[in-house]
C-alpha positions in Angstrom: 0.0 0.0 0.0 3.1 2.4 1.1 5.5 1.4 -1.5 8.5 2.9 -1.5 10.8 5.2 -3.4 12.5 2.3 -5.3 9.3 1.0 -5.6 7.8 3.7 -7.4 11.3 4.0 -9.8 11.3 0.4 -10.8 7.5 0.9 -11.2 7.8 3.7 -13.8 10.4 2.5 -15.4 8.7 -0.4 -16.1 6.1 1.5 -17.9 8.5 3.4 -19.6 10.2 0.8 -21.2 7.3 0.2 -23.0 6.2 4.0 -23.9 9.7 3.7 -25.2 9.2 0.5 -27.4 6.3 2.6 -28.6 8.2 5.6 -29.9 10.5 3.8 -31.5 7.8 1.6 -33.5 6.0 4.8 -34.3 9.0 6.2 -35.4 9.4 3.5 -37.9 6.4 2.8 -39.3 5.0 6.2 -39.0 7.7 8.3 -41.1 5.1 10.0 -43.2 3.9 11.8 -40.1 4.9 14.9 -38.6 7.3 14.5 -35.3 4.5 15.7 -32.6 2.5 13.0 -34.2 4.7 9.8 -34.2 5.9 11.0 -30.2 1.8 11.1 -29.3 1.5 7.8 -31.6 4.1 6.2 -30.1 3.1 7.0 -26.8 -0.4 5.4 -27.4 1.5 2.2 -29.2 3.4 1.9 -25.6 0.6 2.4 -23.7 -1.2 -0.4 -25.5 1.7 -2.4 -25.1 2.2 -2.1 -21.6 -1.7 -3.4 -20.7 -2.0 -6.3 -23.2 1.8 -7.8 -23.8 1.6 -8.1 -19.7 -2.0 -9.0 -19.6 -1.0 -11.6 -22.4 1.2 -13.5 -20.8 -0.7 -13.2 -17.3 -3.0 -15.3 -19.0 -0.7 -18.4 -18.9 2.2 -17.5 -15.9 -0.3 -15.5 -13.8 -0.3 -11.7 -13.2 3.5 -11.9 -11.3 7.1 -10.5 -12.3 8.0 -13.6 -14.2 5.1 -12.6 -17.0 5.9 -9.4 -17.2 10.0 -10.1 -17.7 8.8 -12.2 -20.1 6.4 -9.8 -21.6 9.3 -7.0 -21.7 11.6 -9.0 -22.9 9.6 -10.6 -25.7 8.7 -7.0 -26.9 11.5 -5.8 -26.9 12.7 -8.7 -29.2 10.2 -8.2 -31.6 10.6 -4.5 -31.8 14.2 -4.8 -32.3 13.7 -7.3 -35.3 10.8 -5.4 -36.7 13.5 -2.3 -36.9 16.0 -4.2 -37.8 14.2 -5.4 -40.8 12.7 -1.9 -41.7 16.4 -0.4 -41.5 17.5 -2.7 -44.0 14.4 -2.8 -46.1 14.9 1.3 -46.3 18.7 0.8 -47.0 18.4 0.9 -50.5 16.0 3.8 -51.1 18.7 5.8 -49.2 20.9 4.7 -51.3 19.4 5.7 -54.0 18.9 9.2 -53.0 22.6 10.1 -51.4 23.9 11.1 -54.8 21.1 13.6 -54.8 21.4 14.4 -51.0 25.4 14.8 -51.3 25.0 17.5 -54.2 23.0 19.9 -51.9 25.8 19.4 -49.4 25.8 21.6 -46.0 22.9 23.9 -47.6 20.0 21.0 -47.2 21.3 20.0 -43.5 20.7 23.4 -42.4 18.5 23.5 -39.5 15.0 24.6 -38.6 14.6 28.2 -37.9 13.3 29.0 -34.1 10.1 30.6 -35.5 9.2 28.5 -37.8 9.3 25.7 -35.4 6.9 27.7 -33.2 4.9 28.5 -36.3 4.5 24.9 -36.9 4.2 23.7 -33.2 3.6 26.3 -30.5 -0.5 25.8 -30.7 0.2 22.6 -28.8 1.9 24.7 -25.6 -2.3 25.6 -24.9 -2.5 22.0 -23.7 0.2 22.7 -20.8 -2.0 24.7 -18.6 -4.6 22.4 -18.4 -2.5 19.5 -18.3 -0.7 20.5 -14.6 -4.4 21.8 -13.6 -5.5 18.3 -14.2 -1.8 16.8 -12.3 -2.6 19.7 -9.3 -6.1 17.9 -9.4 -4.7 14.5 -9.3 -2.6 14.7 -6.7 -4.7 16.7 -4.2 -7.7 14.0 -5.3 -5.8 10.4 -5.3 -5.7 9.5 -1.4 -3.3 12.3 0.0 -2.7 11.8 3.3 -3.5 15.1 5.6 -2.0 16.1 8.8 -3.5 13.7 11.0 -3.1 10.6 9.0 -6.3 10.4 7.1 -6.7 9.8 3.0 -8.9 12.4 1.6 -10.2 12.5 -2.2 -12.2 15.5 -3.9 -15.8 15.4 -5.3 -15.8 13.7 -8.6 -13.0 11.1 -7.6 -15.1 9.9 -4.2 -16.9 7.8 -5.8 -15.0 5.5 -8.7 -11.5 5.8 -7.0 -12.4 3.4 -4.6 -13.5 0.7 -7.4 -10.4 1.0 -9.3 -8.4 1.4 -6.4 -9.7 -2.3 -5.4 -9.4 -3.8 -8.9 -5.8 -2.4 -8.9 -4.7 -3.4 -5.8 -6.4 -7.1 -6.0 -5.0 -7.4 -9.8 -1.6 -7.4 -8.3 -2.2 -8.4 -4.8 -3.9 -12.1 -6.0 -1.8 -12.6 -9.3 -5.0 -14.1 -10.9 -5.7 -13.7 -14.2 -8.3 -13.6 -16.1 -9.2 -11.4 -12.7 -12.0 -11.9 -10.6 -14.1 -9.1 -8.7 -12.5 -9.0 -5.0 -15.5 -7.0 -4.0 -17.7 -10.4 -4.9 -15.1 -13.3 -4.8 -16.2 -16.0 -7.3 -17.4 -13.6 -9.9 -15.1 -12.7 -12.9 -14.4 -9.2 -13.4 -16.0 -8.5 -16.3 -15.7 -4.3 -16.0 -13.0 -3.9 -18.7 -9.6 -4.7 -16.7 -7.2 -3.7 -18.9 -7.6 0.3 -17.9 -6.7 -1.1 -14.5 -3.5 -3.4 -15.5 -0.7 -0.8 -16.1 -1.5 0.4 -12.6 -1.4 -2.9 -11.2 1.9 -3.7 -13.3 3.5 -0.5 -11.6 2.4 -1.2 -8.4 3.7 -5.1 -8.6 7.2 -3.7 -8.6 6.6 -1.8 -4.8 5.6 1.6 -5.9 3.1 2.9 -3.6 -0.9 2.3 -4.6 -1.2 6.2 -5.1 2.0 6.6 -7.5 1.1 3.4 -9.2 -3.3 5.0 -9.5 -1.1 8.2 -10.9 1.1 7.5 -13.2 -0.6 6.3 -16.7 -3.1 9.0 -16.1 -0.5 11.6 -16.9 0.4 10.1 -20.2 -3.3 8.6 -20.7 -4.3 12.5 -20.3 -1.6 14.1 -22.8 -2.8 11.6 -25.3 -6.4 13.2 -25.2 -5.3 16.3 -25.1 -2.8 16.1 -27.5 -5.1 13.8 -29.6 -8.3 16.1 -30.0 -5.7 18.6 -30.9 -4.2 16.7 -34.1 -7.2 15.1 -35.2 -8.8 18.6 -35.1 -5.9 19.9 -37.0 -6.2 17.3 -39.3 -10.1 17.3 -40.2 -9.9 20.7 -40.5 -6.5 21.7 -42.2 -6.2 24.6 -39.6 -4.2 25.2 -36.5 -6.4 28.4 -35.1 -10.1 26.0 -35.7 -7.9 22.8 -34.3 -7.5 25.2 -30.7 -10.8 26.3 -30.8 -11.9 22.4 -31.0 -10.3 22.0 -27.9 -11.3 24.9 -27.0 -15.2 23.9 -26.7 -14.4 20.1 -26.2 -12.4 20.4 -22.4 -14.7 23.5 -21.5 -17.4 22.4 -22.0 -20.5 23.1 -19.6 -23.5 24.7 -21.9 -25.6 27.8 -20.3 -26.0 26.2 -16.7 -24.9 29.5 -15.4 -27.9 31.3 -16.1 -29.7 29.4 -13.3 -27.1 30.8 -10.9 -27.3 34.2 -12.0 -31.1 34.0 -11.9 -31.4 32.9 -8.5 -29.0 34.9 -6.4 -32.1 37.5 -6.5 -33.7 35.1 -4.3 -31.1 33.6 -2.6 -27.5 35.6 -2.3 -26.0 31.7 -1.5 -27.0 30.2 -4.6 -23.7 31.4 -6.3 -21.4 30.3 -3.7 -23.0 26.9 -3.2 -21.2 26.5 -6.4 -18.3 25.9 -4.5 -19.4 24.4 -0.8 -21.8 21.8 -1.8 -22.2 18.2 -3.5 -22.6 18.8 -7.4 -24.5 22.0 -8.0 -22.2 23.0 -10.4 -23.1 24.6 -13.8 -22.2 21.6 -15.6 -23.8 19.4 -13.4 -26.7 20.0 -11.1 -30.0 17.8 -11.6 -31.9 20.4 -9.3 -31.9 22.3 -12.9 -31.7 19.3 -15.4 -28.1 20.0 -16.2 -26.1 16.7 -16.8 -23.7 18.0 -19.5 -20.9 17.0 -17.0 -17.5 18.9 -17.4 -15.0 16.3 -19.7 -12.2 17.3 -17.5 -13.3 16.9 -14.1 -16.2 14.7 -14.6 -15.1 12.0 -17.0 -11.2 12.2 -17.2 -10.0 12.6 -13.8 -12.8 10.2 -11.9 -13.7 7.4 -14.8 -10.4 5.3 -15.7 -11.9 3.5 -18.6 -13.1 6.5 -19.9 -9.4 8.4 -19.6 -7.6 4.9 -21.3 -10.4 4.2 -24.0 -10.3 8.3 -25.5 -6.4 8.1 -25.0 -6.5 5.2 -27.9 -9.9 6.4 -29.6 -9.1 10.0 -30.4 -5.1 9.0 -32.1 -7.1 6.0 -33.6 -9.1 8.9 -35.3 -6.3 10.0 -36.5 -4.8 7.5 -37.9 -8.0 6.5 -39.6 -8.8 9.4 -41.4 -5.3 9.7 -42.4 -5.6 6.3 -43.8 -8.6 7.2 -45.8 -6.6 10.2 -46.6 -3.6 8.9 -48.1 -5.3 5.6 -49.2 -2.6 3.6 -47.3 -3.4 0.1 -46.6 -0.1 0.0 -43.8 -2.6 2.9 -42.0 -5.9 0.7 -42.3 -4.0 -2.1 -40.3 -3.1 0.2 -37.2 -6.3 1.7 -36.7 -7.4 -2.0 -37.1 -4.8 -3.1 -34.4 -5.8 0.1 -32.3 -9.5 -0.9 -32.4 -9.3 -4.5 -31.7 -7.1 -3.7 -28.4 -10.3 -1.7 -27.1 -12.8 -3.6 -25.7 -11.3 -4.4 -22.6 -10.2 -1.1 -22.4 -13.3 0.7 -22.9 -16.1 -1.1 -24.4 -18.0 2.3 -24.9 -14.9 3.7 -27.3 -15.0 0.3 -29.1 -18.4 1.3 -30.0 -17.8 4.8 -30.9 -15.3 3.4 -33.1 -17.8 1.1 -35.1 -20.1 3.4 -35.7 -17.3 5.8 -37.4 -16.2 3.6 -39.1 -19.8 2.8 -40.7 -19.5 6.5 -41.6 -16.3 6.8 -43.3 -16.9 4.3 -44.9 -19.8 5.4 -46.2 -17.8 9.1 -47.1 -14.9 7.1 -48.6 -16.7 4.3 -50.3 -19.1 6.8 -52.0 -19.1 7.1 -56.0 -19.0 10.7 -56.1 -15.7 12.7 -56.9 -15.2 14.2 -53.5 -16.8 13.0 -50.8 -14.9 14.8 -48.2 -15.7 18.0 -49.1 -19.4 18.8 -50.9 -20.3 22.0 -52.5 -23.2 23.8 -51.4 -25.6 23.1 -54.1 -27.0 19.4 -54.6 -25.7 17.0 -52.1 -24.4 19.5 -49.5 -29.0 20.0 -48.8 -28.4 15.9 -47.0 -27.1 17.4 -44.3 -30.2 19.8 -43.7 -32.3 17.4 -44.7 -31.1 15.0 -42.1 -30.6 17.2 -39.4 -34.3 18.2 -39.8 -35.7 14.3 -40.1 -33.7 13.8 -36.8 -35.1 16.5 -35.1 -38.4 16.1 -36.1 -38.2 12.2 -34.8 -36.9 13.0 -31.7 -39.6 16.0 -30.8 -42.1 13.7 -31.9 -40.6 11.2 -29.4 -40.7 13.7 -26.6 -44.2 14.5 -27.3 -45.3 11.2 -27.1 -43.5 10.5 -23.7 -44.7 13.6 -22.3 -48.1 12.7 -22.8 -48.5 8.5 -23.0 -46.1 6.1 -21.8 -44.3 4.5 -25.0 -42.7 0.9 -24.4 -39.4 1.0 -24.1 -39.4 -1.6 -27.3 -40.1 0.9 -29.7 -37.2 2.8 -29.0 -35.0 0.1 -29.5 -37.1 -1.1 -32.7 -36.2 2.6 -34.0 -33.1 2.8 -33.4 -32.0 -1.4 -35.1 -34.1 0.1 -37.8 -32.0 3.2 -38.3 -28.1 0.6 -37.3 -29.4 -1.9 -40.4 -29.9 1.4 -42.8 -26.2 2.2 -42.0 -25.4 -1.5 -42.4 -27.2 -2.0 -46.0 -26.1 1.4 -47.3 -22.6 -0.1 -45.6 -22.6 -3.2 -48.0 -24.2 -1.7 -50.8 -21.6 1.0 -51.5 -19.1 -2.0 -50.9 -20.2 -4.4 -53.4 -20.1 -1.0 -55.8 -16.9 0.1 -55.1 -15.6 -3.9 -55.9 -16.8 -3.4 -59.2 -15.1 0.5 -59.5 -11.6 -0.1 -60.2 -10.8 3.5 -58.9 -12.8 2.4 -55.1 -11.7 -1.4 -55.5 -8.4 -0.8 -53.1 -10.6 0.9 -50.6 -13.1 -1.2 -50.5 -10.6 -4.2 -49.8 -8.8 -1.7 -47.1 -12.0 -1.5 -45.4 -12.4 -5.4 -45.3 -8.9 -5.8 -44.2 -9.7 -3.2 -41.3 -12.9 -4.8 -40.3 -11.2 -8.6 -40.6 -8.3 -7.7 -38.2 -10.6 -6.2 -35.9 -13.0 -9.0 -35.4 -10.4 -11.3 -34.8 -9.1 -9.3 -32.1 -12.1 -7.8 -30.8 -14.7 -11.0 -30.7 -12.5 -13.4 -28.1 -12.5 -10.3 -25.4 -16.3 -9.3 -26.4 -17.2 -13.3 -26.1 -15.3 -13.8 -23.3 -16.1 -10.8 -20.9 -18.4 -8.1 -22.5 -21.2 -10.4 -24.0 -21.6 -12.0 -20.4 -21.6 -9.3 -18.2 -24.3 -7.5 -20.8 -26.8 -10.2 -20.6 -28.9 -8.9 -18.0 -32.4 -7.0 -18.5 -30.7 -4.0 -17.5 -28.2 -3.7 -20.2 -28.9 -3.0 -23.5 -32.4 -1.6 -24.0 -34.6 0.7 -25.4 -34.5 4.1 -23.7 -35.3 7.6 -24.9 -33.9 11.0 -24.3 -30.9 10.3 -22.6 -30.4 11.9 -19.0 -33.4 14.4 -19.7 -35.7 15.0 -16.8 -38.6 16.7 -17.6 -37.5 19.7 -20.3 -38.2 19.7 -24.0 -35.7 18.2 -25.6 -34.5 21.2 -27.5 -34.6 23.2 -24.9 -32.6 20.5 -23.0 -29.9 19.9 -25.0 -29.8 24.0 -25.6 -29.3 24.8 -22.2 -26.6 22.0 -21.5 -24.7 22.1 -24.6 -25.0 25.8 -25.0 -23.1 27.7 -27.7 -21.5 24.9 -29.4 -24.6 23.2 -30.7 -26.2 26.5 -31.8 -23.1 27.3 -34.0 -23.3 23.2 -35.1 -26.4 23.9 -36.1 -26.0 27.0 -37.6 -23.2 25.4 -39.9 -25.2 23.3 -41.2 -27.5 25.9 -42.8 -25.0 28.1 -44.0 -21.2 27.1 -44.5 -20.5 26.6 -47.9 -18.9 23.6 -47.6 -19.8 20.7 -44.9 -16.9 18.4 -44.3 -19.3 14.7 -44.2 -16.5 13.2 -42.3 -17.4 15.3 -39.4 -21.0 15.3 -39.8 -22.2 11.4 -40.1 -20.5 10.7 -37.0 -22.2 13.1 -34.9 -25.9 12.2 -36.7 -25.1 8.3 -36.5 -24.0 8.3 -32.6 -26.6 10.9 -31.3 -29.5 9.3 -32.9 -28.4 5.4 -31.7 -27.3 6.9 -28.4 -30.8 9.1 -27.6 -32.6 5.3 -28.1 -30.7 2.6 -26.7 -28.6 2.6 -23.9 -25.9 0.2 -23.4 -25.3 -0.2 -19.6 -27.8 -0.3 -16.4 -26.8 3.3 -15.7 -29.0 5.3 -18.5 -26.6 8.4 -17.7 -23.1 6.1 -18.9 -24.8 6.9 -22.8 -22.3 10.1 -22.4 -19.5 8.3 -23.0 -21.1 7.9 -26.5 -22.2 11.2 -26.8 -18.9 13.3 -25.9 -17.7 11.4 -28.8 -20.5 12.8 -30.9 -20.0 16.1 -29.6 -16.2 16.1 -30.6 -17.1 15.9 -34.0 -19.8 18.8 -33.2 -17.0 20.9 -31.7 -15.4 20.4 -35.1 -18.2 21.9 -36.8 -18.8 24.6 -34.8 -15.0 26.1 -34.5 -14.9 25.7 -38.4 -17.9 27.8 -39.0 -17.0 30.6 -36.0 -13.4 30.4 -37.3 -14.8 31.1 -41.0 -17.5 33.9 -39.7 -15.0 35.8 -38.1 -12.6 35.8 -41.2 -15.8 37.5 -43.2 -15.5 39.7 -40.9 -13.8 43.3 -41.9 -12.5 44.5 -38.9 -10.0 41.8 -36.6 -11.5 44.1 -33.6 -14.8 42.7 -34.3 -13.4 39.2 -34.9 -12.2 39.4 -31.8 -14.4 40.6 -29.8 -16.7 38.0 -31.5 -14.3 35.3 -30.4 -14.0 36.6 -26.8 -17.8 36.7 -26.2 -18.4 33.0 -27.7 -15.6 31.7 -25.7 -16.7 33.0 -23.0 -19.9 31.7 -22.9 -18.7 28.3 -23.9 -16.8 28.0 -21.3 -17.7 30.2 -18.2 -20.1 27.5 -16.9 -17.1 24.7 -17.3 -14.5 27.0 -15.6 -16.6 27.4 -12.5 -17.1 23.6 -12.2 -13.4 23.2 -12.4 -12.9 25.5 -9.6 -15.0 24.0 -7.5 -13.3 20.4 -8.2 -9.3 21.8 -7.3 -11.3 23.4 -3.8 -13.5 20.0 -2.9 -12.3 18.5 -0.4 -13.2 14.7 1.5 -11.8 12.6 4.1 -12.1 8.9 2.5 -10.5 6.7 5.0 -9.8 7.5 8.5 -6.0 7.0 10.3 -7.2 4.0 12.4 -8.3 2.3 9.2 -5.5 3.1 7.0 -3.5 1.2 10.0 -5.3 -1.8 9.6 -5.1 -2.3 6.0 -1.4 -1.7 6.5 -1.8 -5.2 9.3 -3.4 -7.2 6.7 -1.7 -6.2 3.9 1.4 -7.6 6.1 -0.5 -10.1 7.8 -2.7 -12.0 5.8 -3.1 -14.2 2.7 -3.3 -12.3 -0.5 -6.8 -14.4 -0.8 -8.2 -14.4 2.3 -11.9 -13.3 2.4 -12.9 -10.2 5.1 -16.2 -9.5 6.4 -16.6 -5.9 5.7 -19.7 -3.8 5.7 -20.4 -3.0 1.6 -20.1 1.0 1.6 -18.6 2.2 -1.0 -15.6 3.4 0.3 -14.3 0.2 1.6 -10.6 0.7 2.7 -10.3 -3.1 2.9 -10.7 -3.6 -0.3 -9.4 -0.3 -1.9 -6.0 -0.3 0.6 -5.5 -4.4 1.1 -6.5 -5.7 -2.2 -8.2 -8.2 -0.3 -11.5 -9.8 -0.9 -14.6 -9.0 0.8 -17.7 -10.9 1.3 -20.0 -8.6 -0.9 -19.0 -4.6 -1.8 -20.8 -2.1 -2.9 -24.4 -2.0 -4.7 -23.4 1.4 -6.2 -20.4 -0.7 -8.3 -22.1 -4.0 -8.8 -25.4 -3.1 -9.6 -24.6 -1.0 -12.7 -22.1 -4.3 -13.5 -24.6 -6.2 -13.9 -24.0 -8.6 -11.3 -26.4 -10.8 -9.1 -25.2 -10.1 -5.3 -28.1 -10.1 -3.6 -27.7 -13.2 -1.5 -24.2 -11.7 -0.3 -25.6 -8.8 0.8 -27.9 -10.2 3.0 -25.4 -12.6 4.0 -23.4 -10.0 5.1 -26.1 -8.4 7.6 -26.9 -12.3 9.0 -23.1 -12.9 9.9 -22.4 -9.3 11.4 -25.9 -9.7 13.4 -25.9 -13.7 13.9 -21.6 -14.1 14.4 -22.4 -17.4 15.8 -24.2 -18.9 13.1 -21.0 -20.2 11.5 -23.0 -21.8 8.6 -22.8 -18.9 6.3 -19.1 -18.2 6.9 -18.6 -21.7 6.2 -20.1 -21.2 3.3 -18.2 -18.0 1.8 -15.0 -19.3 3.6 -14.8 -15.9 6.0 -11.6 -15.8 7.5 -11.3 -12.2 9.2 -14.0 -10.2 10.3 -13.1 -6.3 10.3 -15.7 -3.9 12.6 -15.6 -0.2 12.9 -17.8 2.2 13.6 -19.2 1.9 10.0 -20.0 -2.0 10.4 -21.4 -1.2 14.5 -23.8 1.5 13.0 -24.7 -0.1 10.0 -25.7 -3.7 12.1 -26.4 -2.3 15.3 -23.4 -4.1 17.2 -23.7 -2.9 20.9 -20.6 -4.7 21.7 -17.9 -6.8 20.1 -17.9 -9.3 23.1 -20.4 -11.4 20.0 -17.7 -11.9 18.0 -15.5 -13.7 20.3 -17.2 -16.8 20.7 -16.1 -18.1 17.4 -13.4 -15.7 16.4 -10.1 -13.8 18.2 -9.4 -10.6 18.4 -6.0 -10.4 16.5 -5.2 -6.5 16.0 -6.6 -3.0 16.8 -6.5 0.3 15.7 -8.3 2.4 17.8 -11.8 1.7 17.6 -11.2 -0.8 14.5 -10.7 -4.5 15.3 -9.8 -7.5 13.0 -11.2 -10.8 13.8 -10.2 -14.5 12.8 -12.2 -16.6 12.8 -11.2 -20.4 15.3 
């Protein structure tokens, strides 16, 4: 749980071998691309490399040192003959083109000017700012300990932390793998593991649990940010629209200020309860209906599998749409790669990335001449016409919710409809293209793509997702997405705010739409608004923050092009200043009040006696805990407990009900050794959490059938005779 400072070095430096293997494969491979690129790339590469070659070999040798020596070392190998082999395949093109090289002499090794460098790089120094805001926010938030020996956490990361904290600490605690859940022994973790695994490796070598939570954050982080940044650049062939992407993506938090604004005439508090109490932010405050929770301090810093899935998504982007661009088949086969490694990631990004795909394929597959860019006239009215179709479907929706309850069916009927469209219009354009000798190559690059990820994808999707999603409460037919009782309009108006009016508004009058950008956000939002995927109706953001990447896209290219119609730069920026302003005042003031929020987690006496069983007891053994969430047992020991948490395994999808009441009947009944027989309960642990939640008047009822073997204060640990 401590670690120590060697620990945490041989740790990271296990993690950055691989980040390292991952440069130098992108570096390779990846020599069309600029050198920001192939450094974020690489990074991603080594990320990947560091939760599957380690998970891979877990799979046979157990999740222990041996596997991952043998995982580093059999990477490195490959790596090292895969470069070798490109070195020498490349050999003779150099060859070829020293003659010409040697002729230009000192004049062509002449290097970069300072400015131009800036010119062609600076705009990615506006991710530094936010990048040590979110570190500050990170370290104050990930179990600090404060002056008196307690572990505190901040608002957003209360919750979830204690979740991954136990699948962390129990990945590398146990060595199993495949892992099982320690908060319901018996029950294979199904969540996807693999955003948890290059934690666990880190903290395998000694590191502390906090440095080894940390670590792959920071690069996991800088790969988002870094990657909406060059995918932006990319789509939209413009440094100044690629910032203001990220501008509106990270700040986001709609027009949930107004509500603050408007009430401090009746109440003077209402402003600065922004920043005392539980989630009445601007961004996120269901008092008000507003759930368009803040992408930095609501998803990123609290939601691991969010943070690792975007860190591979948003490059994959990249390198898709690059592929598509240049029509290279070497590019098709590492977005293929990328995709495949997902699922156990994040399943949610693996979906985001199917249904891009659909739509690029159905932009690159397409007979016409251009179909990246589409002139106004003609074909460039779809785009209207669609956006009007969906709206008119979903307001008809909300009209007949308010006013009849709809079965849930025909949501989900709705939205397979509208997936099997996609599909046909899918096949259709492919069988086309294979008889177009000008599509016929991307047609087959597609198939390659979709090949390589199916055979990745379908063992892990088989395996783990297909079985933990088989419940009633998983996939279903649900309308309108977190929406409580506005319009929809008017909901997604007021939550969205400034960047869906300006989407919408390019769509009725920029001269020329960019399709790649606009399918996406049509084909996500409408399956999204009609199915959700998971028990918790409110995870369908994960899908929709995808959509609304590409709608950030839209709306800085058309503000970006508005202002250069402009005459005077004074009014361009001014015009800047205001939209910015309102775009993101509502996410600022959310941020602020995540650095300022402030929790105790675990108490000193309990920290202590994790730090006893951690040193005292079998890596297996099974506690009887209370099931509150923040269960330092299981967060701190990586121990198993009889039964944690309904607010983690409920929106699993698991069955624990008979362990939860299990649990009451063995604090209340400590005698009746039947059911610890039966979940093999070795140590009991009571503190004032499991006394007030069982009404224990004394411990003396635990000693008939188990010793008292350590205390901390007012926490004692039983084992059972």
């Amino acid at each position: 749980m401590d670690g120590s400072l060697i620990g945490n070095i041989a740790g990271a430096g296990y993690f950055l071998l691989f980040q390292v293997f991952g440069c130098v494969l992108s570096f390779n491979i990846l020599k069309k691309e600029p050198g920001t690129a192939r450094v974020l790339l690489g990074s991603v590469f080594g990320s990947l490399l560091a939760g599957w070659m380690p998970a891979l070999f877990s799979m046979v040798m157990g999740f222990n040192k041996a596997s991952h020596i043998a995982a580093l070392l059999v990477t490195a190998s490959v790596i090292a003959v895969f470069c070798f082999a490109s070195r020498n395949r490349l050999k003779n093109q150099e060859n070829i083109n020293s003659n010409a090289k040697s002729k230009a002499g000192n004049a062509g090794r002449v290097k970069k000017d300072i400015k131009q460098v800036i010119h062609e790089y600076g705009y990615l120094l506006i991710v530094l700012p936010v990048f040590i805001f979110f570190t500050l926010m990170l370290l104050s938030h990930t179990i600090p300990y404060d002056q008196y020996g307690n572990m505190h956490a901040g608002q957003a990361s209360n919750g979830d932390m204690n979740m991954h904290l136990a699948f962390i600490s129990s990945i590398a605690e146990q060595g199993k793998f495949p892992p099982e859940y320690s908060l319901l022994p018996g029950t294979k973790l199904s969540y996807p593991f693999l955003c948890e695994t290059n934690s666990s490796s880190i903290y395998l070598w000694g590191s502390s649990l906090r440095f080894a939570y940390m670590f792959p954050m920071f690069f996991a982080v800088l790969q988002v940010m870094y990657g909406v940044l060059l995918l932006a650049k990319e789509m939209l062939k413009s440094r100044s629209k690629a910032v203001i992407t990220w501008f509106f993506f990270f700040f986001n938090g709609g027009f949930g200020i107004w509500y603050f604004i408007d009430g401090i005439r009746e109440d003077k508090t209402v402003f600065s309860r922004i920043f005392t109490e539980f989630y009445q932010t601007p961004a996120n405050f269901t008092d008000e209906n507003l759930r368009w929770s803040n992408i930095i301090v609501d998803m990123l810093l609290p939601q691991r599998a969010t943070l690792f899935g975007w860190a591979v998504l948003i490059p994959a982007f990249y390198i898709l749409y690059r592929a598509v661009s240049l029509k290279d088949r070497k590019y098709f086969i590492i977005t293929a790669v990328m995709a495949g490694g997902l699922p156990l990631i994040h399943t949610h990004s693996f979906l985001a990335m199917a249904f891009i795909c659909a739509m690029w394929l159905i932009c690159s597959a397409s007979s016409l001449k251009d179909s990246t860019v589409i002139g106004k006239k003609g074909i460039n009215r779809i785009s209207t016409w669609l956006f009007a179709g969906f709206l008119l479907l979903m307001c008809s929706l909300d009209i007949a919710r308010l006013q009849t309850e709809t079965e849930e069916n025909i949501y989900f009927v709705i939205a397979l409809a509208g997936i099997a469209c996609i599909g046909i219009i899918c096949l259709y354009l492919a069988f086309k293209g294979l008889k177009n000798s000008e599509m016929r190559d991307t047609v087959i690059n597609w198939a390659i793509l979709l090949g390589i990820v199916l055979v990745l994808a379908l063992p892990q999707l088989f395996n783990w997702t297909f079985q933990q999603a088989q419940g009633e409460q998983f996939t279903r037919g649900y309308f309108n997405w977190a929406n409580l009782d506005d319009l929809y309009v008017f909901f997604y108006i007021k939550n969205i705010g400034i960047v869906l009016i300006l989407a919408v508004m390019a769509l009725f009058f920029s001269k020329r739409i960019n399709y790649f950008i606009t399918l996406p956000v049509f084909a996500i939002w409408f399956v999204a608004e009609l199915i959700v995927f998971q028990p918790n109706v409110y995870d369908n953001n994960k899908l929709l923050y995808i959509a609304y990447l590409f709608m950030c896209m839209g709306a800085a290219n058309y503000l970006a092009d508005a202002v250069r119609r402009l005459r005077s730069r004074a009014a361009g920026a001014v015009l800047y200043c205001m939209v910015l302003f309102l775009g993101s005042i509502s996410a600022v003031l959310t941020m602020c009040r995540e650095y300022i929020s402030d929790y105790q987690l675990y108490g000193r006496d309990s920290i202590a006696m994790c730090r006893y069983i951690g040193e005292n007891t079998g890596p297996e053994d099974i506690i009887l805990t209370d099931t509150r969430y923040n269960n330092e047992v299981a967060s701190l020991t990586g121990r198993n407990i009889v039964c944690g948490s309904s607010t983690f395994l409920y929106f699993h999808g698991l069955q624990y009900y008979e362990q939860e009441a299990a649990v009451s009947e063995m604090f209340q009944n400590p005698w009746n050794t039947e059911l610890f027989d039966k979940y093999n309960v070795k140590y009991i642990y009571v503190s004032n959490s499991e006394r007030n939640n069982f009404n224990i008047i004394s411990d003396d009822i635990f000693l008939e059938n188990a010793e008292l073997v350590h205390k901390e204060g007012d926490v004692c640990l039983y084992r059972r005779k």
